[in-house]
C-alpha atoms as one frame of an Amber mdcrd trajectory, in Angstrom:
protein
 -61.520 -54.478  -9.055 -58.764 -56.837  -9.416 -58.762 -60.305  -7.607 -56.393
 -63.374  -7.612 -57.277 -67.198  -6.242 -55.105 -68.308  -3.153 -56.346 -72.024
  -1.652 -59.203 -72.205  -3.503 -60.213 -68.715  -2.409 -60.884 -65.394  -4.451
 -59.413 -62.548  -3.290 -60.424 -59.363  -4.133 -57.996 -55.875  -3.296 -57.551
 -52.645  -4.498 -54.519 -50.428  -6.073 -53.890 -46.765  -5.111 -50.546 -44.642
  -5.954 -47.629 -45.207  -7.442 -43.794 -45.682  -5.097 -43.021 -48.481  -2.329
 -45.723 -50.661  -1.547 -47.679 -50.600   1.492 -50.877 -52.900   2.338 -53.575
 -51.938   4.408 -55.007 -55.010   6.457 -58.453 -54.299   7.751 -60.320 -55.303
  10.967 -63.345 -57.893  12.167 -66.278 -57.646   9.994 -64.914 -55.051   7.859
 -63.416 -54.631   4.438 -60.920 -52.128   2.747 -63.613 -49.407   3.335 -61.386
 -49.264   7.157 -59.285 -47.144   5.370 -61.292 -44.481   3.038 -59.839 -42.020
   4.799 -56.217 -43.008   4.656 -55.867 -44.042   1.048 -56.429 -40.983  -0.833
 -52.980 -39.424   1.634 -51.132 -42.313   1.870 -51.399 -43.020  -2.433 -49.258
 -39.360  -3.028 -46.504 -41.023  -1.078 -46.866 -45.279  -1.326 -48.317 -47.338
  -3.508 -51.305 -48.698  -1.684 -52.598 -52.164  -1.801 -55.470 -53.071   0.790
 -56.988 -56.781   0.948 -60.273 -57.985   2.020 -59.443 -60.717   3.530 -61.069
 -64.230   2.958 -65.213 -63.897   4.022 -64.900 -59.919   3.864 -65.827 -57.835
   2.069 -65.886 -58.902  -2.286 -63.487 -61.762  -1.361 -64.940 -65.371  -1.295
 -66.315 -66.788   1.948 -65.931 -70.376   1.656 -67.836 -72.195   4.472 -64.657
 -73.708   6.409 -62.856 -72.615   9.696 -60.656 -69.972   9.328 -57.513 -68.724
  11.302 -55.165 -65.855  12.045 -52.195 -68.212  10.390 -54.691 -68.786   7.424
 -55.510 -65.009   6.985 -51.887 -63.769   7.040 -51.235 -66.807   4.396 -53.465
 -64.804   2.443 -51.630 -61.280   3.009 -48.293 -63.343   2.125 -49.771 -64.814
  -1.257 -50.987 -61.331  -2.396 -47.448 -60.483  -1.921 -46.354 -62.866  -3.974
 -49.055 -62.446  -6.361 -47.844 -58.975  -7.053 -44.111 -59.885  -6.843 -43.681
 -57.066  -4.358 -40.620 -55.860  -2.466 -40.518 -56.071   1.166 -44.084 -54.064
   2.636 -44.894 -51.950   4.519 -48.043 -53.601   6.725 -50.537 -51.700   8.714
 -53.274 -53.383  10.148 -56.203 -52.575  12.345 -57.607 -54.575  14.861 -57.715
 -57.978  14.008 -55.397 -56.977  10.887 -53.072 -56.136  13.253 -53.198 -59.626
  14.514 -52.973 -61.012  10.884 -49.743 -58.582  10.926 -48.407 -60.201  14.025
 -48.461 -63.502  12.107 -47.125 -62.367   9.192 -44.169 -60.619  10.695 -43.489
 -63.883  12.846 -43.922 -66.839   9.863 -42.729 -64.647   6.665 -40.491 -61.951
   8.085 -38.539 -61.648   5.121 -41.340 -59.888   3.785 -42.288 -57.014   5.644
 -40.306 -53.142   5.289 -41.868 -51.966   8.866 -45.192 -53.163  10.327 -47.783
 -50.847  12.016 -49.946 -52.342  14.903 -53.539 -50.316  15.293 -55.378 -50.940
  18.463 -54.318 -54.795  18.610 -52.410 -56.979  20.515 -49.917 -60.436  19.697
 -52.511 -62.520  21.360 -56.359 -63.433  21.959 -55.433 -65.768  25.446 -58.228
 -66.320  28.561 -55.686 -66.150  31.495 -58.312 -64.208  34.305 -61.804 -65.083
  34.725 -62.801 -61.705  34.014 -61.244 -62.703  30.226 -63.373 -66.082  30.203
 -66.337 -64.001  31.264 -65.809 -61.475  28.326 -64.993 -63.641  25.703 -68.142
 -65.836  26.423 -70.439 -62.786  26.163 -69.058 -61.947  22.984 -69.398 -64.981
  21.540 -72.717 -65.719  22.684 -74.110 -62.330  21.629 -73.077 -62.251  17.927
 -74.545 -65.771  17.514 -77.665 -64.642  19.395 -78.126 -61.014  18.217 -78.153
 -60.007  14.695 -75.856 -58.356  12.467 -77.957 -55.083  12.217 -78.344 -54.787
  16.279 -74.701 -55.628  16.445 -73.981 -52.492  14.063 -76.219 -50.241  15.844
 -74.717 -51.432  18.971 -70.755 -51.544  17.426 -71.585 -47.767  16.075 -72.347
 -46.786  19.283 -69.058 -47.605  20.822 -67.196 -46.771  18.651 -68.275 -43.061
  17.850 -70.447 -41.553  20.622 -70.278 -38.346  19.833 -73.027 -36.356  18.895
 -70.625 -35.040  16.087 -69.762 -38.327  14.957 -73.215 -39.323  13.900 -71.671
 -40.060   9.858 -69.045 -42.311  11.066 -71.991 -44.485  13.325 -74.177 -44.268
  10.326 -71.623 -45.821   8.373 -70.924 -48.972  10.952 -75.071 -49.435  11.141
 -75.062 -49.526   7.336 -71.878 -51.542   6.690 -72.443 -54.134   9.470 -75.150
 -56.226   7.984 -73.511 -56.506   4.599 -71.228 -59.709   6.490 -71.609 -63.028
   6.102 -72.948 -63.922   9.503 -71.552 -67.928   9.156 -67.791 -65.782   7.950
 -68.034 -63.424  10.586 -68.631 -65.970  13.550 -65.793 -68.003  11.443 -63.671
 -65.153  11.926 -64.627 -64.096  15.138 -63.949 -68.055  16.301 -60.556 -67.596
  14.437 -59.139 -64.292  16.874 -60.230 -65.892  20.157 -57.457 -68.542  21.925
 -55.011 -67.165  19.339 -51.492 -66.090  19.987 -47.833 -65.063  18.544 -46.521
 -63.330  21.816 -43.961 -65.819  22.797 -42.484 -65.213  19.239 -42.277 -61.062
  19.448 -38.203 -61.794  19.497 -38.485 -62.551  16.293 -40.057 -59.186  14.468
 -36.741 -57.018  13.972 -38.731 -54.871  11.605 -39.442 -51.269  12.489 -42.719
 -51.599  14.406 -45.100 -48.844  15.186 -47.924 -49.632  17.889 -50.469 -47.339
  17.726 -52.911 -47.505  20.723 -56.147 -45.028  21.406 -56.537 -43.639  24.947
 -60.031 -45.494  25.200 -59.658 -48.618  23.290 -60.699 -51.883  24.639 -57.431
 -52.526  26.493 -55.784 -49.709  28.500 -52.754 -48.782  27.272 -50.530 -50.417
  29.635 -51.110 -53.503  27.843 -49.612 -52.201  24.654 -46.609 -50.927  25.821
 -45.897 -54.112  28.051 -45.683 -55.776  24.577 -44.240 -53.048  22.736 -41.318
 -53.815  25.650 -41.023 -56.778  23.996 -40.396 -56.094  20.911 -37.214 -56.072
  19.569 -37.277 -52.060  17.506 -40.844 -51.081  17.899 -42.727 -47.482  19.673
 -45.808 -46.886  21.047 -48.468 -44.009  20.045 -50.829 -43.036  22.251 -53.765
 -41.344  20.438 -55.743 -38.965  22.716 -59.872 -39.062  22.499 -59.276 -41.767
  20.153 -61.452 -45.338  20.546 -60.827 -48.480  18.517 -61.167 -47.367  14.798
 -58.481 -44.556  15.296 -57.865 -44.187  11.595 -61.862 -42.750  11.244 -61.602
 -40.833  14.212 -58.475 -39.117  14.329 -57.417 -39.945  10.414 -55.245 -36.531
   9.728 -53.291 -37.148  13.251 -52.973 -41.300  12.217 -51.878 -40.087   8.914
 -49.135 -37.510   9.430 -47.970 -39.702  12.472 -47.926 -43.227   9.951 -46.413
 -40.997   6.818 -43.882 -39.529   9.277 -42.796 -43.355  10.506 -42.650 -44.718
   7.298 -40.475 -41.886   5.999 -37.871 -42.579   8.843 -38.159 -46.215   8.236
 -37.219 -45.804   4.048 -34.570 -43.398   5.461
């Protein structure tokens, strides 16, 4: 389990494959388990690097505010770290928002970025956003981590077929750091890049599910703005697409990153 120290921090990732590198940037509350079901396809073609970011997973939590601009300074110091090319990035969720930054701030970089049920910005611009955000953030201080996986698992896979993938969320949820994950959760909300979308020229790939959080009408009215970037819509798909559609994600991400190294 290798690790290397950014900012006082210990970072821990994980090494998969051999060829160009791509790095797997994981979601809220969640660690490079996200992607258990894309690493052993994606390592016969990349060479896969995925991070737990700082307070996930075996990285460090150090008891300090954290923010998106902070988390993708992490992504960009592995980088260094391993002297890498240009990436490819593919991040889920609130990786996708540590993508955003990092194709904004250190564009130089990034190979192609992939955006996974996630959005350039975090803004309260309606009531009915004020309203939302405040009952997230009151619940996960009020409830605990273990109702908050039961209830997370829930959402995520209600299927009656899908009862591994909810077991999984009730048993992974209570291993955070409840101080890191409301430090994390504190980080997403008010934040934004979207007013800075000009400036990805990258090859991006959005890919949205039909039932995620936000319809997909928001995706593509960003997707507009970007500058060489596609949208994916994933059919019976909800926000952790890559666990429950991961051999459609993965031919449709190994068939993008092909075109993109040409």
């Amino acid at each position: 389990m290798p690790y290397f120290d950014h900012d006082e921090c210990q970072l821990h990732y994980e090494e998969y494959g051999t060829g160009k590198p791509l790095i797997l940037v994981h979601g809220l509350g969640s660690s490079t388990l996200d992607w258990e079901y894309q690493v052993p396809e994606l390592s016969k073609h990349y060479r896969v690097i995925s991070l737990d970011v700082r307070g996930h997973g075996r990285s460090d939590k150090p008891r300090e505010k954290y923010s998106i601009a902070g988390f993708a300074e992490d992504v960009a110091a592995l980088i260094e770290h391993l002297n890498l090319p240009p990436v490819h990035l593919v991040g889920i969720s609130m990786g996708g928002m540590i993508g955003f930054q990092v194709a904004v701030d250190y564009p130089h970089l990034l190979k192609s970025l992939t955006i996974v049920n996630s959005g350039p910005e975090v803004k309260i611009k309606r009531p009915k956003d004020a309203l939302m955000v405040a009952q997230r953030w009151t619940l996960s201080r009020l409830l605990s981590l273990e109702v908050i996986g039961k209830k997370l698992g829930r959402l995520l896979f209600p299927k009656a077929e899908q009862v591994e993938l909810r077991l999984k969320v009730e048993r992974r949820w209570p291993m955070n750091d409840k101080r890191a994950y409301l430090a994390s959760l504190d980080a997403i909300i008010g934040w934004g890049v979207r007013e800075r979308l000009a400036r990805i020229t990258c090859p991006t790939l959005v890919v949205t599910a039909d039932h995620d959080y936000t319809p997909v009408a928001v995706k593509q009215a960003y997707v507009e703005e970007l500058p060489n970037a596609r949208l994916l819509v994933v059919e019976d798909s909800r926000h952790a697409t890559p666990m429950d559609q991961p051999e459609f994600f993965n031919a449709q991400l190994l068939a993008f990153l092909a075109e993109v190294d040409g």
